[in-house]
C-alpha positions as CSV (number, residue, x, y, z in Angstrom):
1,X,-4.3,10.9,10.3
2,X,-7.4,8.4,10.0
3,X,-6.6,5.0,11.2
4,X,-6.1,3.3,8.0
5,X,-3.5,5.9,6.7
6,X,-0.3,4.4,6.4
7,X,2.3,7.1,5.6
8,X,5.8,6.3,4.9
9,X,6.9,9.7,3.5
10,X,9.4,10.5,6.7
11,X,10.7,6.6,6.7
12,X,14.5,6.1,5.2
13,X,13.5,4.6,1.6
14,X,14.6,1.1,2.4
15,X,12.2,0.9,5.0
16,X,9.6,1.9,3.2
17,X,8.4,-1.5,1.2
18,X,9.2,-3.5,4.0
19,X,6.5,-1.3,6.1
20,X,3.6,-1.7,3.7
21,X,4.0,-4.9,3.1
22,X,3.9,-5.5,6.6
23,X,0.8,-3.5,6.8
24,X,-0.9,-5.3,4.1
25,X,-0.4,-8.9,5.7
26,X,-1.7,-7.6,8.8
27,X,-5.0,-6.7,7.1
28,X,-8.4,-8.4,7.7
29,X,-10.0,-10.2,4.9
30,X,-11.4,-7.2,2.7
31,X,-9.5,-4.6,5.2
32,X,-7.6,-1.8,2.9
33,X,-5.5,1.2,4.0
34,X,-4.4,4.4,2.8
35,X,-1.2,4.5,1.5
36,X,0.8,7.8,1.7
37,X,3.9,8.7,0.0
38,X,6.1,11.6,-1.1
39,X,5.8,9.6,-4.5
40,X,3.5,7.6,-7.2
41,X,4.6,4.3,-6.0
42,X,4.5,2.3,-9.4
43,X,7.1,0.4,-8.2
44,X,5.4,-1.0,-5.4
45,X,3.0,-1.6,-7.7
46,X,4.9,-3.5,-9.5
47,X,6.1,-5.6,-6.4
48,X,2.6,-6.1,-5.6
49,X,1.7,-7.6,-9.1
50,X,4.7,-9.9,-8.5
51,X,4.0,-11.1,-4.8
52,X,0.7,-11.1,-4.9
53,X,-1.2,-11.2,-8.6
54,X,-5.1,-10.9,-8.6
55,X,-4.8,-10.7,-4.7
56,X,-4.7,-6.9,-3.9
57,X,-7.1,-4.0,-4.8
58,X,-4.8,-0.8,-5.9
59,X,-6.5,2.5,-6.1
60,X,-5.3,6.1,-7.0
61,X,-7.2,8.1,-4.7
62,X,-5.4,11.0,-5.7
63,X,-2.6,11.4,-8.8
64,X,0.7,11.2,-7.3
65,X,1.7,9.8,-4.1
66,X,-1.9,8.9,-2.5
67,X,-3.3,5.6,-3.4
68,X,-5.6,2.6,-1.5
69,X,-4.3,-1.0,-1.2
70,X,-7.0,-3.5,-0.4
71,X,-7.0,-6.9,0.5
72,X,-8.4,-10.2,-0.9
73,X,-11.6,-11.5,-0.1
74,X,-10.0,-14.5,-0.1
């Protein structure tokens, strides 16, 4: 698994958004990750939108459950 590969598929589900949220505030101005899960998570999407608007990158690097979450540059 390459070092910025998060995945949360084996984690119990309410650990889940806690974890990549985590992760995210941990990253370095412009740092992303990979985000891995055994779903497409438009709901964390959705959380993201809320927490954070216009502050987060969100890309589908594959349909489904594989996606990159960027930081800010700000």
């Amino acid at each position: 698994m390459p070092d910025n590969e998060l995945d949360v598929r084996r984690l119990r589900k309410p650990d889940k958004h806690p974890m990549i949220f985590a992760r995210y505030a941990a990253l370095p101005t412009g740092g992303s990750f990979v985000l891995v899960n055994n779903h497409d998570p438009k709901h964390l999407r959705a959380e993201f939108d809320t927490e954070h608007p216009g502050g987060y990158g969100w890309e589908y690097v594959e349909k489904g459950p594989r996606c990159g979450v960027s930081g800010s540059a700000s």
